[in-house]
C-alpha positions as CSV (number, residue, x, y, z in Angstrom):
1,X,-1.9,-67.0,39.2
2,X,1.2,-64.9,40.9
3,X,3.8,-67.4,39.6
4,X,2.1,-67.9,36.3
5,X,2.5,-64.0,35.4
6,X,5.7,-63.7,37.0
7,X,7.3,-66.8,35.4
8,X,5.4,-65.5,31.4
9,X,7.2,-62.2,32.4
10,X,10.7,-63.7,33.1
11,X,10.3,-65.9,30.0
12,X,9.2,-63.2,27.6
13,X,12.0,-61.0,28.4
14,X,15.6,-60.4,27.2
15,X,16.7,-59.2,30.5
16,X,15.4,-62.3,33.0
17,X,18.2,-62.8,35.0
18,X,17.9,-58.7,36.5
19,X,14.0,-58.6,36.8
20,X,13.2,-56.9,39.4
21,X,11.4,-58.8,42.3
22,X,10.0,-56.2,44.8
23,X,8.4,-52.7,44.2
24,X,8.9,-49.8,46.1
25,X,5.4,-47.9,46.9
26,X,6.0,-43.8,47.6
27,X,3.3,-42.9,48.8
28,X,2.6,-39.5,49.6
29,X,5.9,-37.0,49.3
30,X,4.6,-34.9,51.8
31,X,4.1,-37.0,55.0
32,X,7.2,-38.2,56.5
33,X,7.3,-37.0,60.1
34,X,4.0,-38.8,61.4
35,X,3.1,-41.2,59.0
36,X,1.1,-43.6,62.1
37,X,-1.5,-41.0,62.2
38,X,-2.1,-41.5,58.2
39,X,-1.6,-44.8,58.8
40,X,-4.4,-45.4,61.8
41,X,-6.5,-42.9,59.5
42,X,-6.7,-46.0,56.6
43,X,-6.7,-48.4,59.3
44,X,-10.1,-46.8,60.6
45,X,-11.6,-46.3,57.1
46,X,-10.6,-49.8,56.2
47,X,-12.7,-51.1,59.5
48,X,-15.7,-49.1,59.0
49,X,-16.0,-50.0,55.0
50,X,-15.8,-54.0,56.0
51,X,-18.2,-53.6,58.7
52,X,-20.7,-51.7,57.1
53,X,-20.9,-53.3,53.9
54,X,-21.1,-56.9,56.0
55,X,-23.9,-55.7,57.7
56,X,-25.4,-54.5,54.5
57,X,-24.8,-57.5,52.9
58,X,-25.9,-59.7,56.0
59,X,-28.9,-57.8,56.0
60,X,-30.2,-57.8,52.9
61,X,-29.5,-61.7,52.2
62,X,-31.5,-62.5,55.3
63,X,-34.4,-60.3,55.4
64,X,-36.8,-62.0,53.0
65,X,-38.5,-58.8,52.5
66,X,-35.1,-57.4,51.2
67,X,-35.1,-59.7,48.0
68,X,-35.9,-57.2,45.5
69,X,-34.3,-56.1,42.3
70,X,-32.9,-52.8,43.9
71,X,-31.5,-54.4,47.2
72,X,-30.5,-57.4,44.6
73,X,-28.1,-54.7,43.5
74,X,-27.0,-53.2,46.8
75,X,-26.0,-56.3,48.1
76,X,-23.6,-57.2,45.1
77,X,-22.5,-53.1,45.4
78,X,-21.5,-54.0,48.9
79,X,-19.9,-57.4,48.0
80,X,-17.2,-55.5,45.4
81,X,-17.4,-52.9,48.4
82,X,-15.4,-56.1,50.7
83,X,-13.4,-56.9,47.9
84,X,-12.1,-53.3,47.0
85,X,-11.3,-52.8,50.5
86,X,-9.6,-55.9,50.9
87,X,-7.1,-55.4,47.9
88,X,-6.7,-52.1,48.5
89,X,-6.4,-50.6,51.8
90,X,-4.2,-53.2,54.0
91,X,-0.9,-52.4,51.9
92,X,-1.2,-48.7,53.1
93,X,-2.2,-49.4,56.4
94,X,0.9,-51.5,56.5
95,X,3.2,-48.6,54.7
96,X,2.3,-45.8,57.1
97,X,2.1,-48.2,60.7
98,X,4.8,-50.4,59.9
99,X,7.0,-48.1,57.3
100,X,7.2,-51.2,55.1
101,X,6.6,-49.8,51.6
102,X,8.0,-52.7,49.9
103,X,5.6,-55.5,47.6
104,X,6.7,-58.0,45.7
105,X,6.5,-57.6,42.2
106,X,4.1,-61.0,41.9
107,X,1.9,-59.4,44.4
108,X,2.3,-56.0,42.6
109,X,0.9,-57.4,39.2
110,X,-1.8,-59.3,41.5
111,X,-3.3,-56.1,43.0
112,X,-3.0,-54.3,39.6
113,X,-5.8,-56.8,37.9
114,X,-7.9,-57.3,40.6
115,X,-8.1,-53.3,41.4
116,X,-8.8,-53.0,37.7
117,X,-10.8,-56.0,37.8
118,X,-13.3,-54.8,40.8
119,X,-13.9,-51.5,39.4
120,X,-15.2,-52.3,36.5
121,X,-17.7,-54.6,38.5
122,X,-19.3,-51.4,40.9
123,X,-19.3,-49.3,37.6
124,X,-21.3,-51.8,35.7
125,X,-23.6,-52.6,38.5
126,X,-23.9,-49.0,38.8
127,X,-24.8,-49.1,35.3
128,X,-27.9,-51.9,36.0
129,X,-28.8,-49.9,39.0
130,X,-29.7,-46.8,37.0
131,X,-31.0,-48.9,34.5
132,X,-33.3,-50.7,37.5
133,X,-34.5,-47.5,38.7
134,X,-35.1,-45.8,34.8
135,X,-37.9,-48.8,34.2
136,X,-39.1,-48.0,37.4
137,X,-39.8,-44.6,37.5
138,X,-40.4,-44.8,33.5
139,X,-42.6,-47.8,33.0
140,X,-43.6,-48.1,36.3
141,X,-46.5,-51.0,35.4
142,X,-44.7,-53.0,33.3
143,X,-41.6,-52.8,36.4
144,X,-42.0,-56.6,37.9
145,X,-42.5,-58.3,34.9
146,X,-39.4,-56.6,33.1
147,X,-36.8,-56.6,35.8
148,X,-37.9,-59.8,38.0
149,X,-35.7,-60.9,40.5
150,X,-34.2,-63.3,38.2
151,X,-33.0,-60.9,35.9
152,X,-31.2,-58.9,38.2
153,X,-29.5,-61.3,39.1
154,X,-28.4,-62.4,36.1
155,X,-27.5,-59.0,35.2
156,X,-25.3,-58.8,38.4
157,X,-23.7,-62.4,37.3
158,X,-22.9,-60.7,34.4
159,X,-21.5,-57.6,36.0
160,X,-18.6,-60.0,37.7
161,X,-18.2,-62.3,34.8
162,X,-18.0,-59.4,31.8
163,X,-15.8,-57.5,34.4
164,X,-12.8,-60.2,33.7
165,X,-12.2,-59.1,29.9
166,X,-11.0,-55.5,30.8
167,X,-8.1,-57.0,33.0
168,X,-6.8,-59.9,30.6
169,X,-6.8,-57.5,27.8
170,X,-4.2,-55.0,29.9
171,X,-2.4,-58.2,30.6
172,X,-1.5,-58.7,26.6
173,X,-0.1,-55.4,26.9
174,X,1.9,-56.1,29.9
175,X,3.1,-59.9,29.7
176,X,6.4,-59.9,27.8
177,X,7.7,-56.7,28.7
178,X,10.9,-56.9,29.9
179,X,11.1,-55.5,33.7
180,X,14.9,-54.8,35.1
181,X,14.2,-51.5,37.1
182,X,14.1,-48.8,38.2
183,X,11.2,-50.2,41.0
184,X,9.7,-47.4,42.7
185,X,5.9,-46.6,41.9
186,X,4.5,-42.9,42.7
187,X,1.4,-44.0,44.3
188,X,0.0,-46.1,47.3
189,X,-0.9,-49.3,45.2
190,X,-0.2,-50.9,41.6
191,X,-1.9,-49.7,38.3
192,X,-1.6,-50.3,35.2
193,X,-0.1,-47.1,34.0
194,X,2.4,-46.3,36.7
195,X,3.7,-50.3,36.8
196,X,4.4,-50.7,33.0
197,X,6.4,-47.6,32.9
198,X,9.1,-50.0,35.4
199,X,9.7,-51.9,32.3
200,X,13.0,-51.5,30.7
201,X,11.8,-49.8,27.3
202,X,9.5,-47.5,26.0
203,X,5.8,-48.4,27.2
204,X,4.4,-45.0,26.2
205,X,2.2,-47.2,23.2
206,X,1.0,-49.9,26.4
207,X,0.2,-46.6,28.7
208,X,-1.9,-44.9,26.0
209,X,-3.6,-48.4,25.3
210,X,-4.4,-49.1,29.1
211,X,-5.7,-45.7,29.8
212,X,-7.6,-45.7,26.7
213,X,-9.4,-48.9,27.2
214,X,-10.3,-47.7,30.8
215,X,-11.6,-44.3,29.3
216,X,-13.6,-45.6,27.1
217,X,-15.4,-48.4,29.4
218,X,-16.2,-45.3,32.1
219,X,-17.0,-43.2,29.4
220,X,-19.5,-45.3,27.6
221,X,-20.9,-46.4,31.5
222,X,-21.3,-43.0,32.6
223,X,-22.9,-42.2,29.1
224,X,-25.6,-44.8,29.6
225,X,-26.2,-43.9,33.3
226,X,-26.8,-40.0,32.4
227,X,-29.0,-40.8,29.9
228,X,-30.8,-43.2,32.1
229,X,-31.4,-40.6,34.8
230,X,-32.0,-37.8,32.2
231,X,-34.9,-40.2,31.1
232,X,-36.0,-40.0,34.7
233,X,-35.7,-36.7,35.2
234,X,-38.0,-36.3,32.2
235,X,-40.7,-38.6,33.5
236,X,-40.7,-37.2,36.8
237,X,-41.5,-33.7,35.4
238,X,-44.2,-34.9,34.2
239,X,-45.8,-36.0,37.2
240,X,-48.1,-33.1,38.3
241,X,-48.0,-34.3,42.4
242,X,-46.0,-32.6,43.9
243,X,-45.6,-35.9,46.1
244,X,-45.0,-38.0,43.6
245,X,-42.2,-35.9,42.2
246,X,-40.3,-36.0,45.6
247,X,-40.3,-39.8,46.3
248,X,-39.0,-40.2,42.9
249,X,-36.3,-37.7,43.3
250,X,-35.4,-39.2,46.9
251,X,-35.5,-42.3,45.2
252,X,-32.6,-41.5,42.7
253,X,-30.7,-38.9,44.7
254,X,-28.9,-41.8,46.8
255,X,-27.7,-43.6,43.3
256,X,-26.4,-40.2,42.4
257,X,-24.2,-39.5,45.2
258,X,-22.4,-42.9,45.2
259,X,-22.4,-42.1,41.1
260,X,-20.4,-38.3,41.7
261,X,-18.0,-40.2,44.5
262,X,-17.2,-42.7,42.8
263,X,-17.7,-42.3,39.0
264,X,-16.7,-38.9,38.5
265,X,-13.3,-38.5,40.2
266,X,-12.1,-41.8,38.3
267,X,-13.2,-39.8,34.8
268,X,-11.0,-37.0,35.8
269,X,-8.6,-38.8,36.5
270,X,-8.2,-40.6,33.2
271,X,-9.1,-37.5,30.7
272,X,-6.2,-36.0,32.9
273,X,-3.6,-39.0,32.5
274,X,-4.0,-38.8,29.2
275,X,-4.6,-35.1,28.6
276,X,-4.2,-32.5,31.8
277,X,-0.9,-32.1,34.1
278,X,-1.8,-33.1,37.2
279,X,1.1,-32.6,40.3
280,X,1.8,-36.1,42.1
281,X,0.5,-35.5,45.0
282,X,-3.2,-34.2,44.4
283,X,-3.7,-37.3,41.3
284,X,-2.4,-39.9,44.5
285,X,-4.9,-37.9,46.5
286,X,-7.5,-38.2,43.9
287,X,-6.9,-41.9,43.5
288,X,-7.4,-42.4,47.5
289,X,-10.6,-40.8,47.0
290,X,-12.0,-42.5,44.6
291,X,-10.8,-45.9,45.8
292,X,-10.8,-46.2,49.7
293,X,-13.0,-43.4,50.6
294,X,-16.5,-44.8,48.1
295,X,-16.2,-48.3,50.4
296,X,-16.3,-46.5,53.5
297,X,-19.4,-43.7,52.6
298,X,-21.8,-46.6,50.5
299,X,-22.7,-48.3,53.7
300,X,-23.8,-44.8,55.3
301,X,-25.8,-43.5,52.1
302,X,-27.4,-46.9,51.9
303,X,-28.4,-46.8,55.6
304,X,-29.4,-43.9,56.4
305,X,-31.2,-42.9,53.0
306,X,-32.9,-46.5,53.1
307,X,-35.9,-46.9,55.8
308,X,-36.0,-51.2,55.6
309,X,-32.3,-50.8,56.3
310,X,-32.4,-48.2,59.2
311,X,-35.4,-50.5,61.0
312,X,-33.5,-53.5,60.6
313,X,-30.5,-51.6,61.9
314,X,-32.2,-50.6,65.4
315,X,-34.0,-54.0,65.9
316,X,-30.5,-55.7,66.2
């Protein structure tokens, strides 16, 4: 896949023979003296996210009691969890331990789609998880015959599968652009908007597409997930115990914290790429948040807000 971009790029382009073949990651301006204790920083959260969304996995694919609709969901959560991690965090572990800031461009174009590619898979399964616990709370008797196990999983097949179109569109704005430098990217790892702007002319029409195609899919997700919990909210205000009220709101409130970490900050940060000034450093900040810190913290909410979880947890 590497060498088929690369060699569409080189053949698309009037300036082949000087395209460039390695990008230069910056990183954060601000941290030059120690960058080992940044680096050890990534290095822990990069360990504790693949741990604890193994053992979340593991767990719920083998407890039999485990394989329902919601933990259906929570497994595949923790699946683009490992994946995220894993395309994400090593390159900045290996920037701020090593002081190798350098990526090939191949690889550089890799990361971008998959990135792209994996986030749109946890916001759509975000998306059926609201959805999951709206028919729940909502329709309550008419729950196990609507979402069976069978359709969750096909909705989380679809999740991955639907998740491909977003990155193969922002490759027909990037394939073909001619790419002779400069080769220096303002962040830790490759998007879309800061690696088109490398290419050698104006990429300002590309930018605006990219950002509004992602603005639109986490716009229209978000959109569907409020109004699923505002449905929720509804319903449960309607409940007159007092008891009955609380287990619903306990129920939602973990699905709403991993929505505000990991939803919210990735809004902001496209209404403010195409909108808002934002100074380097705090929008590469705000992109660490809301792409290494949500793998670490889903494990955590999903353990300790989760009683089968927490049991199975202490009996190993």
């Amino acid at each position: 896949m590497e060498s088929l971009l690369v060699s569409s790029l080189s053949a698309n382009s009037n300036f082949s023979t000087d395209t460039i073949t390695e990008v230069y990651l910056l990183g954060f301006t601000g941290v030059k003296q120690y960058p080992q204790i940044l680096g050890f920083l990534f290095l822990i959260i990069f360990t504790f996210s693949i741990f604890g969304n193994v053992f979340v996995f593991y767990v719920i694919r083998k407890q039999e009691q485990l394989h329902t609709p919601m933990y259906i969901i929570i497994s595949n959560l923790a699946l683009s969890d490992i994946v995220y991690s894993t395309v994400a965090t090593p390159k900045i572990i290996e920037m701020y331990l090593f002081s190798n800031y350098v990526i090939r461009f191949n690889a550089c174009v890799t990361q971008m789609c998959f990135l792209h590619f994996i986030a749109i898979v946890e916001v759509f399964l975000l998306v059926v998880m609201a959805l999951d616990r709206c028919v729940s709370i909502c329709n309550p008797l008419r729950y196990t015959s609507i979402i069976t196990n069978k359709v969750t999983y096909a909705m989380c097949f679809a999740c991955w599968v639907s998740a491909l179109i977003s990155p193969g569109i922002l490759l027909v704005y990037f394939v073909g652009l001619p790419f002779c430098g400069p080769n220096k990217i303002p962040h830790f790892y490759c998007e879309f908007g800061t690696l088109v702007r490398l290419a050698c002319r104006n990429t300002d029409s590309n930018v605006n597409a990219g950002l509004t195609l992602g603005l639109v899919l986490w716009l229209v997700s978000f959109s569907i997930i409020c109004l699923s919990y505002l449905q929720i909210i509804i319903t449960v205000f309607k409940v007159v115990e007092p008891g009955g009220r609380s287990k619903a709101f306990y129920t939602c409130s973990t699905q709403l914290l991993v929505i505000c970490i990991f939803v919210i900050p990735r809004l902001f940060a496209y209404v403010s790429l195409l909108f808002l000034y934002m100074p380097l450093d705090l929008r590469m900040a705000l992109g660490v948040f809301y792409s290494i810190v949500p793998p670490c913290i889903h494990p955590i909410i999903y353990s300790l807000r989760t009683k089968e979880i927490q049991i199975l947890y202490f009996n190993t």
